[in-house]
C-alpha positions as CSV (number, residue, x, y, z in Angstrom):
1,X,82.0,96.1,107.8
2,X,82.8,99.4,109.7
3,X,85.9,98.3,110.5
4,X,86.7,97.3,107.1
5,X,86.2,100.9,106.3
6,X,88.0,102.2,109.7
7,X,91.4,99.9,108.3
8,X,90.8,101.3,104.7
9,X,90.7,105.0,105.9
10,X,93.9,104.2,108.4
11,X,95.8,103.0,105.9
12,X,95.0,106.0,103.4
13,X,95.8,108.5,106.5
14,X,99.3,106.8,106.5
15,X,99.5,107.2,102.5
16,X,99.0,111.0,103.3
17,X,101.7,111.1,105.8
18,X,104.3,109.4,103.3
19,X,103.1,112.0,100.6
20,X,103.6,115.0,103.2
21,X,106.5,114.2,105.5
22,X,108.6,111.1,103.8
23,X,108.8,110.9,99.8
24,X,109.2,114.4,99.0
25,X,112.6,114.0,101.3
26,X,113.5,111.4,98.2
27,X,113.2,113.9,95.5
28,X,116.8,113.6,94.8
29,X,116.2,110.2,93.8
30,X,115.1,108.7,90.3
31,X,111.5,108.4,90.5
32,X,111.5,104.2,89.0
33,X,114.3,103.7,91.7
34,X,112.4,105.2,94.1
35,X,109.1,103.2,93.3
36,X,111.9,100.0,92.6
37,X,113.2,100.1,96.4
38,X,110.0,101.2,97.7
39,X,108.3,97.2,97.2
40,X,112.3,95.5,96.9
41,X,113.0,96.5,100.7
42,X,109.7,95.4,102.7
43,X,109.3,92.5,100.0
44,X,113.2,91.6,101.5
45,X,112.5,92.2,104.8
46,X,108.9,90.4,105.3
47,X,110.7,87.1,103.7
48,X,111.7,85.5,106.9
49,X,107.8,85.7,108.4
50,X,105.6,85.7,105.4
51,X,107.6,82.7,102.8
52,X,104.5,80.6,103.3
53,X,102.6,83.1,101.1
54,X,104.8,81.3,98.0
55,X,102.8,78.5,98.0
56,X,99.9,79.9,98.8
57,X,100.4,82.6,95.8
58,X,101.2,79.7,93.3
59,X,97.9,77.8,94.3
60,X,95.9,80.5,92.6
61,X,94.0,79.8,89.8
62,X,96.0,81.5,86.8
63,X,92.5,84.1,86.5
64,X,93.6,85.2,90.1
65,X,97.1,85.4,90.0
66,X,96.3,87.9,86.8
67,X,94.4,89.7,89.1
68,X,97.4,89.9,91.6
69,X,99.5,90.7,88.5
70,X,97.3,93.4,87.7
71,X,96.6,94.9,90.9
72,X,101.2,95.0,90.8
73,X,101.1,96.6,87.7
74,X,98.6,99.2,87.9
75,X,98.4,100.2,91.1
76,X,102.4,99.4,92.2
77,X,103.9,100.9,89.0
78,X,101.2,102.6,86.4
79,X,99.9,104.9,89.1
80,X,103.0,105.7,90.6
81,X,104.9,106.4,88.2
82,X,102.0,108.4,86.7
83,X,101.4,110.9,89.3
84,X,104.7,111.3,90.4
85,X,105.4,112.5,86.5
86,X,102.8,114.9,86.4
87,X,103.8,116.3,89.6
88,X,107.1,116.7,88.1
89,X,105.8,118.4,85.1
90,X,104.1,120.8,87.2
91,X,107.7,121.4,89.0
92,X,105.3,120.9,92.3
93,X,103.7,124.4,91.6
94,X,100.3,124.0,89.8
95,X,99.6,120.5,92.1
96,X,95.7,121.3,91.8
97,X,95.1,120.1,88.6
98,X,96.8,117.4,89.3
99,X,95.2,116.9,92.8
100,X,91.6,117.5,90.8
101,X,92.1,114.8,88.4
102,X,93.2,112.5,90.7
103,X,89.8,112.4,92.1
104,X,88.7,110.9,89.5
105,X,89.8,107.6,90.9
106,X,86.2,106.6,92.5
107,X,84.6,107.3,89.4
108,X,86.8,104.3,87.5
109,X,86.8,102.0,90.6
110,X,83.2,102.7,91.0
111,X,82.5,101.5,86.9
112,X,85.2,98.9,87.3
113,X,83.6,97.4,90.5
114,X,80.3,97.0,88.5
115,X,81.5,96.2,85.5
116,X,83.7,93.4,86.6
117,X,83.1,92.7,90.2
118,X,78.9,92.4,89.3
119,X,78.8,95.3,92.5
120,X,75.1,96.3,92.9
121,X,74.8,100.1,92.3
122,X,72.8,102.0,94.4
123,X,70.7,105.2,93.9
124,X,71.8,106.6,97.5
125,X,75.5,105.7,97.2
126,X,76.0,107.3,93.8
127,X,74.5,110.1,95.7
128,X,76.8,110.2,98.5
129,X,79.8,109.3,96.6
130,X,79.1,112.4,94.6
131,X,78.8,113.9,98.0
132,X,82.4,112.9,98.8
133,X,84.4,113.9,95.8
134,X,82.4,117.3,95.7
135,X,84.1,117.6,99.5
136,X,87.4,116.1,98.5
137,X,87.2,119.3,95.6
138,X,86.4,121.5,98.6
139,X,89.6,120.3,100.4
140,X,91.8,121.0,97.6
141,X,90.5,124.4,96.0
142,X,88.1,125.7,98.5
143,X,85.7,127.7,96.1
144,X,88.1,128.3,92.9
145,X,88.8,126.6,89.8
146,X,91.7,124.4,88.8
147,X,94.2,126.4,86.6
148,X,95.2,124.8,83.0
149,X,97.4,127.8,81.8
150,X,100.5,126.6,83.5
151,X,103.5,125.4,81.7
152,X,102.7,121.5,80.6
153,X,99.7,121.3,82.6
154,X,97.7,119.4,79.8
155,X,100.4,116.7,80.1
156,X,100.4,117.0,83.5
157,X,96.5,116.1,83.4
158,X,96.7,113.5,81.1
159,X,98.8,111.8,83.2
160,X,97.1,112.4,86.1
161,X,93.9,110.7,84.8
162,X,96.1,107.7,84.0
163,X,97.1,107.5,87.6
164,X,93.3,107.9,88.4
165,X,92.2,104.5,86.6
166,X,95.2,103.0,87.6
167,X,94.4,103.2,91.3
168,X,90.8,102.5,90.7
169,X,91.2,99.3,88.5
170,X,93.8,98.0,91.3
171,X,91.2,98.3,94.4
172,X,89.1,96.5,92.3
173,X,91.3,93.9,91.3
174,X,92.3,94.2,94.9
175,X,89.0,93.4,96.0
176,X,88.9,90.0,93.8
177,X,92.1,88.9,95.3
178,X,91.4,89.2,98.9
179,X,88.3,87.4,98.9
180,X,90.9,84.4,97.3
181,X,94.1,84.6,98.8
182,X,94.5,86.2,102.8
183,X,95.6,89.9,103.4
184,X,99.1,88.9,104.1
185,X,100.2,87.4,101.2
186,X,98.3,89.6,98.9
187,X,100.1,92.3,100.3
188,X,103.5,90.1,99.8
189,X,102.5,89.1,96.3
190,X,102.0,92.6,95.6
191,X,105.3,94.2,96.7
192,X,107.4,91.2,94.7
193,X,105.2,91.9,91.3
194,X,105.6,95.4,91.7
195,X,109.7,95.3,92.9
196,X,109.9,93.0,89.8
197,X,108.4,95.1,87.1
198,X,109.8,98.0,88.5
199,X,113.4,96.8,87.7
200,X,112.8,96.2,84.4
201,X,111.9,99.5,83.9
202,X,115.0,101.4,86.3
203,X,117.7,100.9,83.5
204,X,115.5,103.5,81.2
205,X,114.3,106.0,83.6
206,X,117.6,106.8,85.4
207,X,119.3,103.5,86.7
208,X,119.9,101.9,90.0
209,X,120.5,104.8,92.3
210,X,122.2,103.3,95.0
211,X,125.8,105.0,95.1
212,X,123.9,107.9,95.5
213,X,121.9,106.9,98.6
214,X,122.9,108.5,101.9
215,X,122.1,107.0,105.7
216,X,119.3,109.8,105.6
217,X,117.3,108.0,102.4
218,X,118.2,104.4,103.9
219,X,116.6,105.8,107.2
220,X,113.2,107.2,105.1
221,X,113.3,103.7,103.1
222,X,113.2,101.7,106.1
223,X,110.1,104.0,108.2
224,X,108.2,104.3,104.8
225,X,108.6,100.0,104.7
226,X,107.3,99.3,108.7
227,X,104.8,102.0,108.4
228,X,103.2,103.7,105.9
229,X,104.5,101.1,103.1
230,X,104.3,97.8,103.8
231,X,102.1,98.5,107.4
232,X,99.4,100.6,105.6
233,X,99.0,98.1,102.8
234,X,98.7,95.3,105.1
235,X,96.0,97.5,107.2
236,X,94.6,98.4,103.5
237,X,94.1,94.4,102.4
238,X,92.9,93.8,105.9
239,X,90.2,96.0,105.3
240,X,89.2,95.5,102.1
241,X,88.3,92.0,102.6
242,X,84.9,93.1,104.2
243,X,83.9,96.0,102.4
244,X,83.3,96.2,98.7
245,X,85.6,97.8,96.1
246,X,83.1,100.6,95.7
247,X,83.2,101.5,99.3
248,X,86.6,101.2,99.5
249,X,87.3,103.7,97.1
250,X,85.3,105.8,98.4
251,X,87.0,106.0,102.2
252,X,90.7,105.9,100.1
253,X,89.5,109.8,100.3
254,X,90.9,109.8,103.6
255,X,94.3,110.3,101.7
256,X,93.6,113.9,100.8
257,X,91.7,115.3,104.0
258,X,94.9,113.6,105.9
259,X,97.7,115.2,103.8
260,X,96.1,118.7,104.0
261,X,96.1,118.5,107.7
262,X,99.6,116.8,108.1
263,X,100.5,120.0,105.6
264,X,99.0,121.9,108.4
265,X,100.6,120.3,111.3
266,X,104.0,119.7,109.8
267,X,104.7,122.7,107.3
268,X,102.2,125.3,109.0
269,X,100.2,125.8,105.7
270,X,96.9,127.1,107.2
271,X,93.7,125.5,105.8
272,X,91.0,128.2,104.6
273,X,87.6,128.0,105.4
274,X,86.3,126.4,102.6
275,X,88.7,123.6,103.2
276,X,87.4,123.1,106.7
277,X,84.0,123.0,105.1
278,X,85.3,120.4,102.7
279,X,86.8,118.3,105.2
280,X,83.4,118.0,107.2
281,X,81.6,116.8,104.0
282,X,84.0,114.3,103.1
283,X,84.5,112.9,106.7
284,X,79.9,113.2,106.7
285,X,79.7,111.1,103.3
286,X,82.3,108.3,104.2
287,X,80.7,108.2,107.5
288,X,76.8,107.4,105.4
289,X,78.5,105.0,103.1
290,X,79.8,103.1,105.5
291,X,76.8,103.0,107.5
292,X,74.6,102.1,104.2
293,X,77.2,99.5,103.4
294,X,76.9,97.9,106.9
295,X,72.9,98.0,107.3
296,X,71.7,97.8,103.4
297,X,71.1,100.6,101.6
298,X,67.1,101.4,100.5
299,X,65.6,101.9,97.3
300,X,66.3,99.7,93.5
301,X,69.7,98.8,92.5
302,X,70.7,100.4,89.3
């Protein structure tokens, strides 16, 4: 169970390398295509090693595959395309409100994972998750408040919480998938659904992009596919199948203690003290849920 939580985390540090050092060298792009050839290219390229996972995908039970479908739709399109908008409504200067908001995800998956999964709630991990979004908050704003005076930033937050339950409700759906259908093809399912539904939508949000694609974006396409695309979803899925949706979420916190220190590393943008402090509590609380999850945590269920 540890490890599930180890794989979860890994694959979220990768997700905060994409966001710091890969995507934003897209931004030229339309944001569907980007999200469109994102899923098309590893879906392409994992053809020749994963076509077994057809068959396997079209034994689900038609309740499953709506789960798979789901976990495509929110989590591959509705939450991408949702917080990349409200980034661009912020024109990439008032990201905290954004950021802020975005931490809401636990708090759907954590309902979600209750509601539909039947997860047991527990006293001590409400406490701790509570424990790891106050740090994740630390991370992003030290000791200051979130700024709604900017230009569109009630837009921007709207669809910022969107993205929130839409990455929630797909680890949970996530969750009910794994435990059906192996990592692998879970992860192949999702990156077909998701290239699928995504070219529906192109033709309305700015086309099929590809005459203006240089060898630079092909390059970016093809690291983002190995590694922290199609590699950190397969580490994600790998992971999730021995930890519960409401632990997972919680560890998907990795994502925003990573990309602040891979802002560090790469860009040189100096974390304050706060921050540091932040860091430490978020690392401390996924550290004692995974521990709880692994030996049972005390006291009633909720």
């Amino acid at each position: 169970m540890r490890l599930g939580v180890l794989f979860v985390c890994l694959a979220a540090t990768l997700w905060g390398l994409d966001g710091v050092v890969l995507t934003p060298r897209l931004f030229a792009l339309p944001v569907a295509f980007v999200v469109f050839l994102l899923h098309a290219l590893p879906f392409l390229i994992a053809q020749p090693f994963l076509y077994r996972s057809y068959k396997r995908i079209a034994a689900l039970s038609p309740g499953d595959f709506f789960s798979l479908v789901l976990v495509a739709l929110f989590g591959g399109v509705v939450g991408t395309l949702s917080l990349v908008h409200a980034l661009f409504l912020t024109q990439f200067n008032q990201l905290s409100v954004v950021i802020l908001l975005q931490k809401l995800q636990p708090v759907f998956a954590i309902a979600l994972a209750a509601l539909l999964l039947k997860e047991r709630l527990y006293a001590r991990f409400l406490l701790w998750a509570g424990v790891a979004i106050g740090g994740a908050y630390l991370l992003t704003f030290g000791f200051s408040l979130p700024d709604f005076s900017a230009p569109n930033s009630i837009e921007a937050a709207v669809y910022a919480v969107i993205a929130a339950a839409a990455f929630g409700s797909a680890t949970v759906f996530g969750k009910r998938i794994v435990t059906k259908l192996d990592f692998a093809s879970t992860t192949f399912g999702r990156f077909g659904l998701t290239a699928l539904f995504a070219a529906v939508i192109v033709p309305f949000m700015g086309g099929f992009a590809f005459g203006s694609m240089t060898g630079t974006h092909w390059l970016i396409f093809l690291i983002i596919a190995f590694t922290t695309g199609g590699g950190a979803l397969l580490l994600y899925y790998y992971g999730l199948r021995s930890i519960k949706a409401t632990t997972s979420t919680i560890a998907e916190l990795c994502l925003p203690l990573s990309a602040i220190l891979f802002d560090w590393l790469v860009n040189g943008s100096v974390l304050a003290p706060a921050q540091w402090l932040g860091a430490a509590v978020l690392v401390a609380a996924i550290t004692r849920i995974s521990l709880g999850q692994a030996t049972g945590w005390q006291g009633k269920a909720l």
